[in-house]
C-alpha positions, 0 to 999 in steps of 0.5 A: 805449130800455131800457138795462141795465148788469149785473156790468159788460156793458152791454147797448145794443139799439142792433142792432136797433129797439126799443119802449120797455116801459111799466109793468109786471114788472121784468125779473127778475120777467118772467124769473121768471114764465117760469122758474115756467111751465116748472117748472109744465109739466114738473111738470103733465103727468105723462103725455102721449099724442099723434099728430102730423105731420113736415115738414122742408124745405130748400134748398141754395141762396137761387135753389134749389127747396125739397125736401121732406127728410122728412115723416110722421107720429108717435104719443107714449108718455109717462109719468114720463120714459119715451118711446115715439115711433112715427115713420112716415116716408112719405118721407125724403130721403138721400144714396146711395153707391156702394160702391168709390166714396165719395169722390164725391157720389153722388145723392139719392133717397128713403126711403118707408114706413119706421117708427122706433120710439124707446123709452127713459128718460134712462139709455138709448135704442133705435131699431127701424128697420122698413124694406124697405132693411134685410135679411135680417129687414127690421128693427134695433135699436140701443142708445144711452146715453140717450133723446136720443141715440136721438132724434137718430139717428132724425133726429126733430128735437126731443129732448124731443117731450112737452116741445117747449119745452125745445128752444126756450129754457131760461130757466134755463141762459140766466140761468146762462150770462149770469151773472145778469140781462144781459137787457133787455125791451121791448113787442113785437107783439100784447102780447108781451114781447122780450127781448134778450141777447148770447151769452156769450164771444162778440163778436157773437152775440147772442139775442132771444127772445119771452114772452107773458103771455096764455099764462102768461108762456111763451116763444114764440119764440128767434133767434139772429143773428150781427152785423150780419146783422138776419137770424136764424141760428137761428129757433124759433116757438112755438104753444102749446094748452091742455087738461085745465089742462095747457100744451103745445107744439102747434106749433114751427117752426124755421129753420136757415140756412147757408152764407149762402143755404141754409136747412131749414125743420123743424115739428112740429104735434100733431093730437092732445094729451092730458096726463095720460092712462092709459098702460100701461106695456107700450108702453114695452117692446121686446116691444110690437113684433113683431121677426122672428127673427134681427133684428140688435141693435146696441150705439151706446152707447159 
């Protein structure tokens, strides 16, 4: 067992079963292998086109049927941080109430053929809604302070969708959040490397994450666990493609669980991927859209 004692935390992986690591990287060197892949990706890939699939399921409860929440399909713009995300959703699962009668729980039906088109830059963010629920015009836009905030009201689930890694792990953060280097490494399945780091200000969470050095040293997989569950509170894993010299995120599959039974299973799978391709910078433009007359326009910035 590798045992690490760094700015007085004694980092013990007596939680979970360990592999003793043979000869090989320190861990500082391991840690900065990952921190220059992800420098590589985001500095590689100056452009992105892509068409991908959504899939979110969940359950409320372990004995429960698994529900589909949202499904559909999405079409990527990217170019020097500017986005366009073109979401169609065939179905998407949502709550309805009774006006007059919101304190009750209403029932659940499903959305079906609506299309939500997520423009924007780290400055500000806009959500086109097309859908048959939205009258008189069938059609809405809302403004958000930024691309993220934009991405999260439309529910699509990952903030960065050309940089899908970023919402796995940021190598970076976790060396500042740690105050150095608190993290110890092991042999892991299929010649991974795993990491194992306890959360910081906290007495019981603790990470455990994966790298692989046959793909550069990128991570491929995060959980999160609260002690002493041996079952992941948060789950993230990585499938990673390669093409034009360029690294990305094909897959990424996250597990959330709650309540200690239920769980929501979200993936997001690029069919197609292609760095560094000609994007025009028209798409990125709310006239790319057609938008009906007298379309409400909403301010959600503040």
């Amino acid at each position: 067992m590798h045992v690490k004692w760094l700015a007085g935390l004694a980092l013990v992986a007596a939680f979970l079963p360990w592999t003793a690591r043979g000869a090989g990287p320190s861990e500082a060197e391991i840690l900065e292998k990952a921190r220059e892949a992800a420098i590589a990706d985001a500095r590689d890939m100056r452009s992105a086109y892509g068409k991908g699939v959504l899939l979110v399921r969940r359950k409320a409860r372990a004995d429960e049927k698994e529900v589909i929440q949202s499904e559909g399909t999405f079409e990527l713009f990217w170019k020097e941080g500017r986005c366009r995300l073109d979401l169609h959703l065939t179905r998407h699962r949502v709550r309805v109430v009774i006006l007059g009668k919101e304190d009750e729980a209403g029932q659940e039906g499903d959305l079906k053929g609506e299309r939500r088109v997520i423009l924007g830059d780290a400055d500000s963010g806009t959500v086109v809604t097309f859908s048959p629920r939205i009258h008189p015009t069938g059609c809405q836009i809302e403004n958000y302070g930024s691309l993220g905030d934009a991405i999260a009201f439309a529910e699509f689930p990952f903030r960065h969708p050309a940089h899908l890694w970023q919402d796995v792990l940021n190598v970076d953060r976790l060396i500042t959040n740690l105050d150095g280097d608190p993290i110890a490494f092991a042999d892991g399945k299929n010649g991974r490397l795993e990491g194992r780091y306890r959360v910081k200000n906290s007495k019981k969470s603790h990470g455990v994450f994966e790298i692989d050095p046959r793909s550069g040293y990128r991570v491929t997989s995060h959980q999160t666990l609260v002690d002493p569950s041996t079952t992941p509170l948060v789950e993230k894993q990585v499938v990673w493609g390669l093409a034009e010299s360029v690294w990305f995120v094909k897959e990424l599959h996250l597990t959330e669980r709650f309540g200690g039974e239920g769980e929501t299973r979200t993936s997001v799978t690029y069919t197609t991927f292609a760095p560094n391709q000609k994007v025009d910078d028209a798409v990125f433009d709310l006239k790319s859209l057609e938008i009906p007359a007298r379309t409400r326009e909403l301010d959600r910035s503040k």
